[in-house]
PyMOL Python script that loads the backbone (N, CA, C, O; Angstrom):
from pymol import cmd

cmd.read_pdbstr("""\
ATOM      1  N   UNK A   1     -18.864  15.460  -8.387  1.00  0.00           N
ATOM      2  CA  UNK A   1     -17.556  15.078  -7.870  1.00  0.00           C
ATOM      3  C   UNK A   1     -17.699  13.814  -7.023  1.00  0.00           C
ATOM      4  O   UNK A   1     -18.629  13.574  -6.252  1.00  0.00           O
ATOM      5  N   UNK A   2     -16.620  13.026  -7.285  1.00  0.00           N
ATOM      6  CA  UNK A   2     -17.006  11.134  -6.359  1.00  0.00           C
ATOM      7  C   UNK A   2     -15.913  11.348  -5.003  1.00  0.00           C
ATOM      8  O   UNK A   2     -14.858  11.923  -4.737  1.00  0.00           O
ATOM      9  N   UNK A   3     -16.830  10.564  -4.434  1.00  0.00           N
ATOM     10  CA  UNK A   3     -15.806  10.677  -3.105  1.00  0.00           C
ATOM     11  C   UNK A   3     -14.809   9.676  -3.063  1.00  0.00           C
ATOM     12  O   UNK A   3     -13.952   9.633  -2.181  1.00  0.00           O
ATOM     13  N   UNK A   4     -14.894   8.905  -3.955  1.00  0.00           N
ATOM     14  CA  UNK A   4     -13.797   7.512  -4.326  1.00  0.00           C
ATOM     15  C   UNK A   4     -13.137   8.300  -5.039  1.00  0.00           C
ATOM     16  O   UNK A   4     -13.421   9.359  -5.600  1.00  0.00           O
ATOM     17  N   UNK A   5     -11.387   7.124  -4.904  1.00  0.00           N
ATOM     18  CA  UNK A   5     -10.426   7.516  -5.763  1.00  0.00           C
ATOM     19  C   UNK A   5      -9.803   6.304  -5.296  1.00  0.00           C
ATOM     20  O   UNK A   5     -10.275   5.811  -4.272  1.00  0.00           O
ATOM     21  N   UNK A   6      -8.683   5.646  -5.941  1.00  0.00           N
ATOM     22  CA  UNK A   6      -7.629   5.147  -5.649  1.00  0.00           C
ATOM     23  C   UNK A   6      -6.708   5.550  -4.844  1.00  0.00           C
ATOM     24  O   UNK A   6      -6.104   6.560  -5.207  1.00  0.00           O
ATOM     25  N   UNK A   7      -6.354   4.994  -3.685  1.00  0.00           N
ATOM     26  CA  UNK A   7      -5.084   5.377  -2.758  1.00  0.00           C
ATOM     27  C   UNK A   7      -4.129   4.700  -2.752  1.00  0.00           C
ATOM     28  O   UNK A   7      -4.031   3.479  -2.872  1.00  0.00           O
ATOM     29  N   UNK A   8      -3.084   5.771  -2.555  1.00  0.00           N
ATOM     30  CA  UNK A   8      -1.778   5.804  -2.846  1.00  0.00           C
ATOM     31  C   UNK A   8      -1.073   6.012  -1.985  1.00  0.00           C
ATOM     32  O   UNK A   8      -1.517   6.864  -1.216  1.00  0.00           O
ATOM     33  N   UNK A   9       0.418   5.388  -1.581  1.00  0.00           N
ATOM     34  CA  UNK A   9       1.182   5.680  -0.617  1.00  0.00           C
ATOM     35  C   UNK A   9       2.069   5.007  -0.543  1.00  0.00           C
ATOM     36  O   UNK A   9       1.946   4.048  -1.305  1.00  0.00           O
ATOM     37  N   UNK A  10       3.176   4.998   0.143  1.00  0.00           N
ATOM     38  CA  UNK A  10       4.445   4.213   0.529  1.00  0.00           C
ATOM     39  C   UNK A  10       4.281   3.159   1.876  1.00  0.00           C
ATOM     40  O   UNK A  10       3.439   3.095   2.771  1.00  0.00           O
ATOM     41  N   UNK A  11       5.360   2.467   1.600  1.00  0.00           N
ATOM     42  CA  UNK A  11       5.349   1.580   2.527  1.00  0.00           C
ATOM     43  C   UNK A  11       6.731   1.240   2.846  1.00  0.00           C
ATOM     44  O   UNK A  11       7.313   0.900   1.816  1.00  0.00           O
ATOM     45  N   UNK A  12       7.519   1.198   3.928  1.00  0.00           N
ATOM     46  CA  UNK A  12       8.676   1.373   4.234  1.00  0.00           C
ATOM     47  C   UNK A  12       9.514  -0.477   3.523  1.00  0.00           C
ATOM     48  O   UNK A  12       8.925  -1.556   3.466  1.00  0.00           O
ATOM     49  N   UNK A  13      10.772  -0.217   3.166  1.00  0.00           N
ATOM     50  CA  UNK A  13      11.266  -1.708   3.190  1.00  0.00           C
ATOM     51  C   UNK A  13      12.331  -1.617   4.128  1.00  0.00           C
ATOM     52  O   UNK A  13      12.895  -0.616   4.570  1.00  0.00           O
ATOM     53  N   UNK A  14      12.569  -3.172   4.426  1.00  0.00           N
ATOM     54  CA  UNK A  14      13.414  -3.391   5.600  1.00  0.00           C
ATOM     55  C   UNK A  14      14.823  -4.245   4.772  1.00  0.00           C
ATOM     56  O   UNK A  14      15.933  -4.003   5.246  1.00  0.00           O
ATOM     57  N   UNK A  15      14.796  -4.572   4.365  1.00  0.00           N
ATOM     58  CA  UNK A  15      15.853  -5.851   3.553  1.00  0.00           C
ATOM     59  C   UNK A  15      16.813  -5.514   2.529  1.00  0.00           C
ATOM     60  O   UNK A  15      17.804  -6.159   2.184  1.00  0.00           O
ATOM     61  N   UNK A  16      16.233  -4.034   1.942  1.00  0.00           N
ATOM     62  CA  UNK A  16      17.531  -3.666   0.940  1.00  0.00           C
ATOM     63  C   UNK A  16      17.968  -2.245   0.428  1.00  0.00           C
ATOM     64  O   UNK A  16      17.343  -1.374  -0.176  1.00  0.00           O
ATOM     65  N   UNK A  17      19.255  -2.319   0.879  1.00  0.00           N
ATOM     66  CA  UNK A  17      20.077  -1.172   1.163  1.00  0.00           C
ATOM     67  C   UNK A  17      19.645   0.228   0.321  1.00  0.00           C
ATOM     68  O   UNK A  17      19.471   1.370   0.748  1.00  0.00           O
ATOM     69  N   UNK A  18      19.546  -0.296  -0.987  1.00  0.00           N
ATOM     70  CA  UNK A  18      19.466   0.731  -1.738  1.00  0.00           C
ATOM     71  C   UNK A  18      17.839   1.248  -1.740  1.00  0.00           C
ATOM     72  O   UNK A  18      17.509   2.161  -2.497  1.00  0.00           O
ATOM     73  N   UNK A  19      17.220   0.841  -1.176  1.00  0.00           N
ATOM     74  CA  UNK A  19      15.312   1.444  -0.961  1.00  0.00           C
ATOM     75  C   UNK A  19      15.123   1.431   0.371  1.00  0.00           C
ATOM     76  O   UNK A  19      15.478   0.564   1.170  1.00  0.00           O
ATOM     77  N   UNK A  20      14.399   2.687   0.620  1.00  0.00           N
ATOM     78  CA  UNK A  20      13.832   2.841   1.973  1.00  0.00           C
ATOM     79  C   UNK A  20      12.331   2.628   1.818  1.00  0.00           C
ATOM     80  O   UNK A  20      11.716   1.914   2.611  1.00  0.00           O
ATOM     81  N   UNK A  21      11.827   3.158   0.943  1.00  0.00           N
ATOM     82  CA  UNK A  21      10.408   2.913   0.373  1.00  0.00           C
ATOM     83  C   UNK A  21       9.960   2.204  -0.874  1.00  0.00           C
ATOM     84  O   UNK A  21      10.701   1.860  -1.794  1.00  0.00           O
ATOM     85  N   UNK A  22       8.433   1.996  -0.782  1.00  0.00           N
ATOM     86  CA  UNK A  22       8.041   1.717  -2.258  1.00  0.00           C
ATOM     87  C   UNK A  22       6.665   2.050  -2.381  1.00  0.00           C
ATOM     88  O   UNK A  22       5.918   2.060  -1.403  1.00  0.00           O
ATOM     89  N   UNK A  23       6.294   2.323  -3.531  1.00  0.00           N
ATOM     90  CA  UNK A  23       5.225   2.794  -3.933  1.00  0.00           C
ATOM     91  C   UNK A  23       3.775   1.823  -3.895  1.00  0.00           C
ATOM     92  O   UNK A  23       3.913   0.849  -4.636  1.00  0.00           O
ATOM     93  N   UNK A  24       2.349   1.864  -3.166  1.00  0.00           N
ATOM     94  CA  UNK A  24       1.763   1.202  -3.222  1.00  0.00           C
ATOM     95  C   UNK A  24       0.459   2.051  -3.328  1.00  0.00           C
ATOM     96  O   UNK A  24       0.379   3.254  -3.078  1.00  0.00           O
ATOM     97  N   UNK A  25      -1.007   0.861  -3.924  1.00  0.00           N
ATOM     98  CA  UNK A  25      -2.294   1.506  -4.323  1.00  0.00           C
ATOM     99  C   UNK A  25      -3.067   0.276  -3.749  1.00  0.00           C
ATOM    100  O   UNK A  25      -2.669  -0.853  -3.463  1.00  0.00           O
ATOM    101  N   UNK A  26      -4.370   0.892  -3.667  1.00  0.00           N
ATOM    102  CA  UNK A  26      -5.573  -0.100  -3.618  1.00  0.00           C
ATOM    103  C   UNK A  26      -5.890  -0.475  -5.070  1.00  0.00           C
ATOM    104  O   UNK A  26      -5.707   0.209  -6.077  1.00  0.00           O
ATOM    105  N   UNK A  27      -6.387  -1.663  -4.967  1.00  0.00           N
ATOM    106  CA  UNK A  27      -7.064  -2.465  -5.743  1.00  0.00           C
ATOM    107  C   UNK A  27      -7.922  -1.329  -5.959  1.00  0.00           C
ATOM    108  O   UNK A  27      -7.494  -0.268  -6.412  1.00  0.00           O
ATOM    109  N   UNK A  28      -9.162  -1.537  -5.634  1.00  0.00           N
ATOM    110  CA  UNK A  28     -10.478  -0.310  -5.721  1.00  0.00           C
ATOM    111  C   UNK A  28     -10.353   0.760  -5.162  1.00  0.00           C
ATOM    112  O   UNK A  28      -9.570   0.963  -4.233  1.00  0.00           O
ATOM    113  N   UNK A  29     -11.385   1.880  -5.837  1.00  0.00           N
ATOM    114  CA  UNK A  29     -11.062   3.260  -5.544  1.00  0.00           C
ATOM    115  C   UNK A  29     -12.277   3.123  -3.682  1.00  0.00           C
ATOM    116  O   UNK A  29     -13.303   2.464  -3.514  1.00  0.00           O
ATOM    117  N   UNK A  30     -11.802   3.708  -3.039  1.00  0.00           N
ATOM    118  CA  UNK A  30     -12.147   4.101  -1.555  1.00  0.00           C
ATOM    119  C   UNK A  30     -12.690   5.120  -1.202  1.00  0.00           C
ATOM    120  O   UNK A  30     -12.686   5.997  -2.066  1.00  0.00           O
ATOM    121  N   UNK A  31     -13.226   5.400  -0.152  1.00  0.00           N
ATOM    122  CA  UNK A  31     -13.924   6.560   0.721  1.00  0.00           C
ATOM    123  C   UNK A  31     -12.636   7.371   1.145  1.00  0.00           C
ATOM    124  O   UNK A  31     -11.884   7.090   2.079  1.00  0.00           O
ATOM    125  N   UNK A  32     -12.562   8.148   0.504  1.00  0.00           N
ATOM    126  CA  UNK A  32     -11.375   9.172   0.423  1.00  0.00           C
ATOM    127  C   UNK A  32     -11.460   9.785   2.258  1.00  0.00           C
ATOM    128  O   UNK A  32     -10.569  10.504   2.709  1.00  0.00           O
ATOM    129  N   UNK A  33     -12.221   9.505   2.789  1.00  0.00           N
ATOM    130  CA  UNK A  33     -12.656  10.110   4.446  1.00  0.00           C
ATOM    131  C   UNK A  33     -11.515   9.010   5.227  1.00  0.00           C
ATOM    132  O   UNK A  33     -10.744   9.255   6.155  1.00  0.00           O
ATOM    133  N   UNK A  34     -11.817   7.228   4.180  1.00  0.00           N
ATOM    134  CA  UNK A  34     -10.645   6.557   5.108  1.00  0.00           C
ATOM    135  C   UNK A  34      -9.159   6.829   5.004  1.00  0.00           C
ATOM    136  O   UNK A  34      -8.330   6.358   5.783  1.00  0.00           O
ATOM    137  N   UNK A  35      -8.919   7.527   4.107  1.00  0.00           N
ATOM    138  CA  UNK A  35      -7.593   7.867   3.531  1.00  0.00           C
ATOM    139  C   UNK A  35      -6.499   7.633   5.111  1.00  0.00           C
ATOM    140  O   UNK A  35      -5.577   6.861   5.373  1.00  0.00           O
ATOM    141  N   UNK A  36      -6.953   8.353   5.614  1.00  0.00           N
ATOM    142  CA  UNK A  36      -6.178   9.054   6.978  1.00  0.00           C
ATOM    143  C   UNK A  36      -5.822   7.807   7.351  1.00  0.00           C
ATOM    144  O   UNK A  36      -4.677   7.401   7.155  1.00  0.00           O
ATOM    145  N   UNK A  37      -6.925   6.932   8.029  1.00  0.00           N
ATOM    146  CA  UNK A  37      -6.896   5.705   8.385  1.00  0.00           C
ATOM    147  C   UNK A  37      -5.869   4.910   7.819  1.00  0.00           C
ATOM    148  O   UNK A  37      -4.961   4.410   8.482  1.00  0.00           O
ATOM    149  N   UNK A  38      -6.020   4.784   6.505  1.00  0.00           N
ATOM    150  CA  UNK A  38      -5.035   3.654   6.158  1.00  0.00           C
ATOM    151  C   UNK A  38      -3.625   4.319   6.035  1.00  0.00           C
ATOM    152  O   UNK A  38      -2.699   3.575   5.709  1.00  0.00           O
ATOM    153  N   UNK A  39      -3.393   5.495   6.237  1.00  0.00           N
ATOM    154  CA  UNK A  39      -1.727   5.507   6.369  1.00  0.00           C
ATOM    155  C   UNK A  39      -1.871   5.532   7.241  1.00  0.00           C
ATOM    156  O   UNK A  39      -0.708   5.594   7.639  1.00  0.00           O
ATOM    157  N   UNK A  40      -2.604   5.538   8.291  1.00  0.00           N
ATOM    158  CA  UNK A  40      -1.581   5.264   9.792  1.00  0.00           C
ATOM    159  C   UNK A  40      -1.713   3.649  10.151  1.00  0.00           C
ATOM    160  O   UNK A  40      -1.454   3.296  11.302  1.00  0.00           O
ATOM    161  N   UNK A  41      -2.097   2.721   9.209  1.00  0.00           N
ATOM    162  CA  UNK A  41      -2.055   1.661   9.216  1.00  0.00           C
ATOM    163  C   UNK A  41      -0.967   1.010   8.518  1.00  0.00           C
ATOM    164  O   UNK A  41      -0.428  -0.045   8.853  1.00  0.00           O
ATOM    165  N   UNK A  42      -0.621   1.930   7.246  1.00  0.00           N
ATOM    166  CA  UNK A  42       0.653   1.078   6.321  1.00  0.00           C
ATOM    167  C   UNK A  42       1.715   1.851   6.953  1.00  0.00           C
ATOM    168  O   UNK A  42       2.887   1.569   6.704  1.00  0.00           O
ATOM    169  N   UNK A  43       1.399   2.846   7.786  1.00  0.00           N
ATOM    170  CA  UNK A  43       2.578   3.573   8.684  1.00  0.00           C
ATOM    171  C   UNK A  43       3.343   2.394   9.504  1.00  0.00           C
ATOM    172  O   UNK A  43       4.446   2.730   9.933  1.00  0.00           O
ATOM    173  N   UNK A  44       2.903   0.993   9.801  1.00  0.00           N
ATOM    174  CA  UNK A  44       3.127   0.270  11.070  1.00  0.00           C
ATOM    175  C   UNK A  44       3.527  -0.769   9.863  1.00  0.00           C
ATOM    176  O   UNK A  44       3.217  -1.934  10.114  1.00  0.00           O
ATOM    177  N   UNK A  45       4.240  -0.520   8.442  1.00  0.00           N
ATOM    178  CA  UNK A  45       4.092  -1.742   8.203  1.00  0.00           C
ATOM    179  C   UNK A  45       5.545  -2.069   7.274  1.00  0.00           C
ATOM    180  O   UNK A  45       5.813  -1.015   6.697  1.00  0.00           O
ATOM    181  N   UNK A  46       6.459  -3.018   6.959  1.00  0.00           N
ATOM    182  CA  UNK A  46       7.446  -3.210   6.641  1.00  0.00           C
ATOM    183  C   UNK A  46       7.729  -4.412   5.698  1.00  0.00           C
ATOM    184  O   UNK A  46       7.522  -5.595   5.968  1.00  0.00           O
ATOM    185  N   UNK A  47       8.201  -3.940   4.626  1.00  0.00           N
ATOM    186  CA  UNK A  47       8.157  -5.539   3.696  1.00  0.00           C
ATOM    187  C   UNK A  47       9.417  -5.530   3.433  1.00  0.00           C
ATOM    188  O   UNK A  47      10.193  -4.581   3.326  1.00  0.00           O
ATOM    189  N   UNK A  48       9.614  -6.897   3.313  1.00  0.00           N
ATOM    190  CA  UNK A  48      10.788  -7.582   2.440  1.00  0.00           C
ATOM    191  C   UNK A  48      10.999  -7.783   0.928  1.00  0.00           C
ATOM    192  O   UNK A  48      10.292  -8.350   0.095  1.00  0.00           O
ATOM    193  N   UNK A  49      12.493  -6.983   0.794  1.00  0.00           N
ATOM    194  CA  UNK A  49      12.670  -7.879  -1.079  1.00  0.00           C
ATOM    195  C   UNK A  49      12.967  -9.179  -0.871  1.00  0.00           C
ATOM    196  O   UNK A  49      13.469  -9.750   0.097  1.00  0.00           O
ATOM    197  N   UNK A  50      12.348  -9.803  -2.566  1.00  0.00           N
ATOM    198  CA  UNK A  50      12.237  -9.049  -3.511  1.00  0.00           C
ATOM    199  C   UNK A  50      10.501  -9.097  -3.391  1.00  0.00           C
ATOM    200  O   UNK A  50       9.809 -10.036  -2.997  1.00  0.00           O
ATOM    201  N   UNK A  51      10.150  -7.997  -3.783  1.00  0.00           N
ATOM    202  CA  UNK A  51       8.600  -7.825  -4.378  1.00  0.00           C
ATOM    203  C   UNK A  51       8.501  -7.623  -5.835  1.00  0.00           C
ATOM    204  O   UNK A  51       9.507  -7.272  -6.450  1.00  0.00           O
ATOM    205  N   UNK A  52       7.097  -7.860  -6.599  1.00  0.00           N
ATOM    206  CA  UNK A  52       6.859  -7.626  -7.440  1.00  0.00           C
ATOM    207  C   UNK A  52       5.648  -6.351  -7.533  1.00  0.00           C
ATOM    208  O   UNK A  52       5.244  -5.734  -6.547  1.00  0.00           O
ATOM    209  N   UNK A  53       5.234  -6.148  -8.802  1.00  0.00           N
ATOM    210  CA  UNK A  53       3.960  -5.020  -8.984  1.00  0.00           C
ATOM    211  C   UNK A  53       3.035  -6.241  -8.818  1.00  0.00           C
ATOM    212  O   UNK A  53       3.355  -7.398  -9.091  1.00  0.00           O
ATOM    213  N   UNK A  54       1.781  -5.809  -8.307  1.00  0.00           N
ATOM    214  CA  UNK A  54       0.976  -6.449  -8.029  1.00  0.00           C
ATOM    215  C   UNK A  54       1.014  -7.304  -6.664  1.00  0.00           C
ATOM    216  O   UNK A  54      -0.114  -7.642  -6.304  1.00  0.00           O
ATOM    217  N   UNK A  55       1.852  -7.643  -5.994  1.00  0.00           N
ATOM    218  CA  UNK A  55       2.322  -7.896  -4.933  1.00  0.00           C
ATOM    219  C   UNK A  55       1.518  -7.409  -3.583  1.00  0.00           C
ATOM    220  O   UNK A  55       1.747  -6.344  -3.009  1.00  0.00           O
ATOM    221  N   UNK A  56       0.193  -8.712  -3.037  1.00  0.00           N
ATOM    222  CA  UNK A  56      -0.238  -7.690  -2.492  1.00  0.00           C
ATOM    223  C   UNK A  56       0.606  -7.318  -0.673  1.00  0.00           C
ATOM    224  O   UNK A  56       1.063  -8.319  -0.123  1.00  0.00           O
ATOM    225  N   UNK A  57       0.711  -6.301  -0.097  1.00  0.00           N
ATOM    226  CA  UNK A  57       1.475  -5.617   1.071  1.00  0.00           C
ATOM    227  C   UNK A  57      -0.173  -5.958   1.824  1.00  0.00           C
ATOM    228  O   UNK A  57      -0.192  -6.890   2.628  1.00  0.00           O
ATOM    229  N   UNK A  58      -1.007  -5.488   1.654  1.00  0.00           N
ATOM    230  CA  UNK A  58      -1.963  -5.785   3.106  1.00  0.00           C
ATOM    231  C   UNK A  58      -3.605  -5.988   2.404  1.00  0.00           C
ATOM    232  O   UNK A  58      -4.218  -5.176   1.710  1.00  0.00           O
ATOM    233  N   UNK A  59      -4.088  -7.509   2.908  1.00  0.00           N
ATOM    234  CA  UNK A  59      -5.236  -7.883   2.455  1.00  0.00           C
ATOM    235  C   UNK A  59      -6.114  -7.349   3.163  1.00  0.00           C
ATOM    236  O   UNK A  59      -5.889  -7.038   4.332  1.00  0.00           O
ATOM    237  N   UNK A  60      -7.466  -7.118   2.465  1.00  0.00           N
ATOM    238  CA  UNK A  60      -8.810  -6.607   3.447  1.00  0.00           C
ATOM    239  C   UNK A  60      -7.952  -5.632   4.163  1.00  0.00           C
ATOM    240  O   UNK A  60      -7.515  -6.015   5.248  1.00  0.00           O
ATOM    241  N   UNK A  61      -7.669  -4.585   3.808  1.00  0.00           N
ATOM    242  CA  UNK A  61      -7.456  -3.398   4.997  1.00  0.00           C
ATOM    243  C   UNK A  61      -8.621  -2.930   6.092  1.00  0.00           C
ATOM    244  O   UNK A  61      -9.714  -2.528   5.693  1.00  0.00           O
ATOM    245  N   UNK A  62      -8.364  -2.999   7.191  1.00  0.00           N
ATOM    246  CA  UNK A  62      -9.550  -2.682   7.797  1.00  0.00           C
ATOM    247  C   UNK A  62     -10.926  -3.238   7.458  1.00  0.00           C
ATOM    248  O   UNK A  62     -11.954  -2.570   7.341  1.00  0.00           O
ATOM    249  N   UNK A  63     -10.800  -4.576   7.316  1.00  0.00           N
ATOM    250  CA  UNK A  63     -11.776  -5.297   7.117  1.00  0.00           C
ATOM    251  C   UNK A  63     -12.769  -4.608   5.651  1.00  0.00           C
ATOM    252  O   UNK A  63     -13.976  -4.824   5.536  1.00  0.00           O
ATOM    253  N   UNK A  64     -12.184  -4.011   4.930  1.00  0.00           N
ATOM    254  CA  UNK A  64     -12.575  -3.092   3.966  1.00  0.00           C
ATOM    255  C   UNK A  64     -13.157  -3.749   2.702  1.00  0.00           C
ATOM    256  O   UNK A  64     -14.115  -3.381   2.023  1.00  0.00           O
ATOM    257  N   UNK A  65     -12.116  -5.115   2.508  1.00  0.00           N
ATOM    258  CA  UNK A  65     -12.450  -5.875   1.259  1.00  0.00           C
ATOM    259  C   UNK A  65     -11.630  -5.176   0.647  1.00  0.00           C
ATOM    260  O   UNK A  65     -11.737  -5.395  -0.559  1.00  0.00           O
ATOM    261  N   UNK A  66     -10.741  -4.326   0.912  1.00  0.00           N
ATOM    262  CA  UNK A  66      -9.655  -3.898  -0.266  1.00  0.00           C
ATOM    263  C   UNK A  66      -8.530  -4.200   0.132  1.00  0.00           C
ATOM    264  O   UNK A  66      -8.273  -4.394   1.319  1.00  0.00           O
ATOM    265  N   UNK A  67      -7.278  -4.323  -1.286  1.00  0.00           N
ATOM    266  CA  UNK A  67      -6.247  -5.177  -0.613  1.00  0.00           C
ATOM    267  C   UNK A  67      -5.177  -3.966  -1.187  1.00  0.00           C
ATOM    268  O   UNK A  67      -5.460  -3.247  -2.145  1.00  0.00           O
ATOM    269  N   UNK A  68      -4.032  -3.889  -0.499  1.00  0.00           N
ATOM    270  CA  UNK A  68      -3.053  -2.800  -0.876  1.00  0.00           C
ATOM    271  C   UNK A  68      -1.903  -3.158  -1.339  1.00  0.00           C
ATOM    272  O   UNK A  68      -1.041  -3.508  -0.532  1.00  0.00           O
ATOM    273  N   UNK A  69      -1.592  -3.152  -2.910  1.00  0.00           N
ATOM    274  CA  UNK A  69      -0.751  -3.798  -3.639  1.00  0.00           C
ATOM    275  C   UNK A  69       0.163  -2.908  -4.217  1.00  0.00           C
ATOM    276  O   UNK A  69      -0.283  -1.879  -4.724  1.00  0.00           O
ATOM    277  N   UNK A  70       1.836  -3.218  -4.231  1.00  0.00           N
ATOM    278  CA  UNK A  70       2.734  -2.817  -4.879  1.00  0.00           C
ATOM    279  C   UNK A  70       2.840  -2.552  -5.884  1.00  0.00           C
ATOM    280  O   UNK A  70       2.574  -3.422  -6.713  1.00  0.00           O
ATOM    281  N   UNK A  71       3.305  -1.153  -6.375  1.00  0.00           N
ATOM    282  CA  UNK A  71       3.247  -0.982  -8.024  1.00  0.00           C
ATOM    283  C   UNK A  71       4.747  -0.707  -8.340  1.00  0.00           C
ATOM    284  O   UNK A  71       4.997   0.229  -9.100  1.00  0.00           O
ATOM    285  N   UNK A  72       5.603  -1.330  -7.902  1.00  0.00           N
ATOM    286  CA  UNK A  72       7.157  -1.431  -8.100  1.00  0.00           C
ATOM    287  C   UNK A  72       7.787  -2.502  -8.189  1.00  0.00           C
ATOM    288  O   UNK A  72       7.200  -3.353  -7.520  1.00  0.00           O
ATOM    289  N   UNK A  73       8.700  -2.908  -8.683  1.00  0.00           N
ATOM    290  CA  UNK A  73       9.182  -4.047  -9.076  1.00  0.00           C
ATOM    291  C   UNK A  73      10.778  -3.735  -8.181  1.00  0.00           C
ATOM    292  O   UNK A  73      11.719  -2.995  -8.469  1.00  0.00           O
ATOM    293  N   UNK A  74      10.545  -4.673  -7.003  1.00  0.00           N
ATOM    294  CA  UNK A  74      12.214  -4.825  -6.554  1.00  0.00           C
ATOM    295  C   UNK A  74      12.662  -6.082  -6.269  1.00  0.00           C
ATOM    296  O   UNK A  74      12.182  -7.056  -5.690  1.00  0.00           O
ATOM    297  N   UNK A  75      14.304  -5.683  -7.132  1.00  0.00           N
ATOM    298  CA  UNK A  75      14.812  -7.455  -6.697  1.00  0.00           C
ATOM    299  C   UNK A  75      16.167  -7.662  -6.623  1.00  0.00           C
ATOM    300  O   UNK A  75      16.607  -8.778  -6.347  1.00  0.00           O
TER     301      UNK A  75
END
""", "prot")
cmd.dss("prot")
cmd.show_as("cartoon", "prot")
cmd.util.cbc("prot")
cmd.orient("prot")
């Protein structure tokens, strides 16, 4: 069993009426132990439309070398 996986989570939007959230992942799969860590990091965090998929929301998380990119398309 791997202790990596891809993480997953929301990230609040600020700019349009009809979404409160959107769906986001890491680039690379992670130490599932930081999991915790990084939502209470994308917990503090707020984007603007329009975004795209691939769109990245937060580079080097925690100095991690991983970047946390949108997998939703809003516009």
């Amino acid at each position: 069993m791997t202790n990596k996986d891809i993480f997953t989570s929301l990230v609040r939007l600020k700019s349009d009426p009809n979404y409160k959230v959107i769906s986001v992942k890491s680039n690379k799969p992670i130490e599932k132990c930081l999991w915790r860590e990084f939502s209470k990091v994308l917990s503090r965090i707020y984007v603007s439309t329009p975004i795209d998929i691939g769109d990245i929301i937060c580079k080097n998380i925690m100095n991690t070398g991983i970047d946390i990119i949108c997998t939703k398309r809003i516009h």
